[in-house]
C-alpha positions, 0 to 999 in steps of 0.5 A: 500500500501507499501512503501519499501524505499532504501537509496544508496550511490554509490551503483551501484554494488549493487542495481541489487542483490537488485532490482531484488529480489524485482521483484521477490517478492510473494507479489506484493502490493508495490512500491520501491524508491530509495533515492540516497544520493549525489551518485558520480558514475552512480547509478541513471543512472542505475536505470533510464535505468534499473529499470523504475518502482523505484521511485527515490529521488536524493538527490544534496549532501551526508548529511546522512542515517538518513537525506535520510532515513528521506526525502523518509518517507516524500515523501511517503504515504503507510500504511506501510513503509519497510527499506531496505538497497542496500547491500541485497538480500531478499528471494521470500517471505520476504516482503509476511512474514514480511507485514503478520505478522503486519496484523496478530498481530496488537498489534505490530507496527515494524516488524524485519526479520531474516538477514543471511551474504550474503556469507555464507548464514547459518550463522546469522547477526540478529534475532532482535536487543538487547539493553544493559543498559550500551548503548551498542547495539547487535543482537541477534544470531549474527555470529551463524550458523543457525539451528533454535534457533531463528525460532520461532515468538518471541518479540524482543527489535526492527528491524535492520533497514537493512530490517524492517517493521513499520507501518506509524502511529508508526513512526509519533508517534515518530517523533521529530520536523517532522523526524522519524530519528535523523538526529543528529546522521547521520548514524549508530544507528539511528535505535538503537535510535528510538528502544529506542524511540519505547519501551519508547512509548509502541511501540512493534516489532515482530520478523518474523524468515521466513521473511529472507534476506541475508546481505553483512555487511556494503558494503556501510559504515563500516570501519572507518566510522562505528567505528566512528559513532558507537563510537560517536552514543552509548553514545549519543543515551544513554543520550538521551532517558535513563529516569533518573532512569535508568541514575542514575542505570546505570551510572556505567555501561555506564561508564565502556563500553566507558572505555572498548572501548577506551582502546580497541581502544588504544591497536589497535591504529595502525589500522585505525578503532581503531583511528576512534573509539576514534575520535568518542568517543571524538566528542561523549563527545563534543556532549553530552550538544546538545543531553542532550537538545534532552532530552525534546521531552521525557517529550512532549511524553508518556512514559511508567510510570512504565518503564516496557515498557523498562525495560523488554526487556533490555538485561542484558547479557555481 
């Protein structure tokens, strides 16, 4: 069975663009649930009157993506576990590619899809996420038109959680004191964060070019609160997870890109998401001793003693 879990925070615009693709789904073997984040408008009504067949998990208060996320994996039990964000349509036959190619390559436990903007729909969003040594994370393919550089069935660094695939026993390999995503990071690059935690592990992604879904960007979040948590979140998912070799390799590197972004963020002060960025990048530092701390469950598991697990799929493109 498959669990295809959606976290919504006043999302009630949203959700039946969402809900109605999953109805028309080719693959039939899954069950929707909706954890609802503390919603203040009347999205658990809607689905309560219109869509009988979710399952909904109404959180009392807003603590969090990565919190909600974290309490429908819990509550669930499918083999396979499929994250989809509310702002999205999915094609007929998304969850038919995407689910098939873990059965068909077992030698991949997280699976990503080819995400296109919800507007203009040849245009990429993602065709699997990149990771920099410098701890800044990208996609692949983002903001080119699509004309098939990325169709082919590839391995990629990890899945944009905004529609992936993991199977359960990959994710209670990473779990961290019983949660698959740090709640820490609360929302924006937790999915980077267990990225990371995955490659460290041996845990491989397949890149699933047929399996697509249209993307509206951020219609929940995005804004200040993305620029915050996004200037908060890279340099701590960096501290984190980097094993110390590649800490003292690339130190410099981590440096220079939260310099470049400041001073970016400076140039651009008048605009609010400019000014979150630098309250993000100030909490980020006031942080770092907490998530430096973090750093012992890597020692508690098995990482990769080459590095080679991590090493390879680094991007080391500007």
């Amino acid at each position: 069975m498959i669990d295809v879990i959606i976290p919504n925070y006043n999302g009630m615009q949203l959700l039946p663009t969402c809900l109605d693709a999953l109805r028309g789904q080719t693959r039939r073997d899954f069950i929707v649930t909706v954890v609802d984040d503390g919603s203040t408008d009347q999205s658990c009504a809607l689905l309560t009157q219109q869509y009988p067949e979710v399952h909904l998990i109404a959180l009392p208060t807003n603590r969090g993506l990565a919190t909600a996320v974290n309490a429908a994996i819990e509550r669930t039990h499918g083999e396979m576990v499929v994250l989809l964000n509310n702002d999205t349509e999915a094609d007929r036959r998304w969850l038919e590619q995407l689910i098939g190619a873990l059965e068909r390559y077992p030698g991949y436990d997280f699976a990503a899809s080819k995400l296109l903007l919800f507007d203009r729909r040849n245009q990429l969003h993602s065709a699997g996420d990149i990771y920099r040594p410098n701890g800044i994370p990208d996609s692949r393919g983002v903001w080119q038109i699509d004309r098939g550089q990325y169709d082919a069935v590839s391995e990629v660094f990890g899945p944009c959680a905004a529609a992936a695939a993991y199977r359960r026993g990959g994710l209670n390999q990473l779990a961290q004191a019983g949660k698959v995503f740090d709640e820490d990071l609360v929302m924006y690059c937790e999915d980077v964060d267990l990225n990371v935690r995955a490659r460290r592990n041996g845990i491989r992604t397949i890149f699933v070019p047929t399996a697509v879904v249209y993307h509206r960007l951020s219609a929940t979040g995005g804004g200040a609160l993305a620029s915050y948590y996004c200037g908060r979140n890279f340099l701590l998912v960096w501290l984190k997870n980097m094993p110390l070799p590649l800490i003292r390799r690339y130190w410099l590197a981590l440096l220079w890109a939260q310099i470049r972004l400041g001073m970016h963020a400076l140039w651009h002060i008048r605009e609010p998401a400019a000014r979150a960025r630098l309250r993000g990048q100030l909490a980020g530092l006031r942080a770092v001793p907490h998530f430096w701390q973090k750093r012992q469950y890597g020692t508690q598991q098995q990482p990769c003693g080459d590095l080679s697990c991590l090493t390879t799929m680094l991007c080391f493109q500007s």
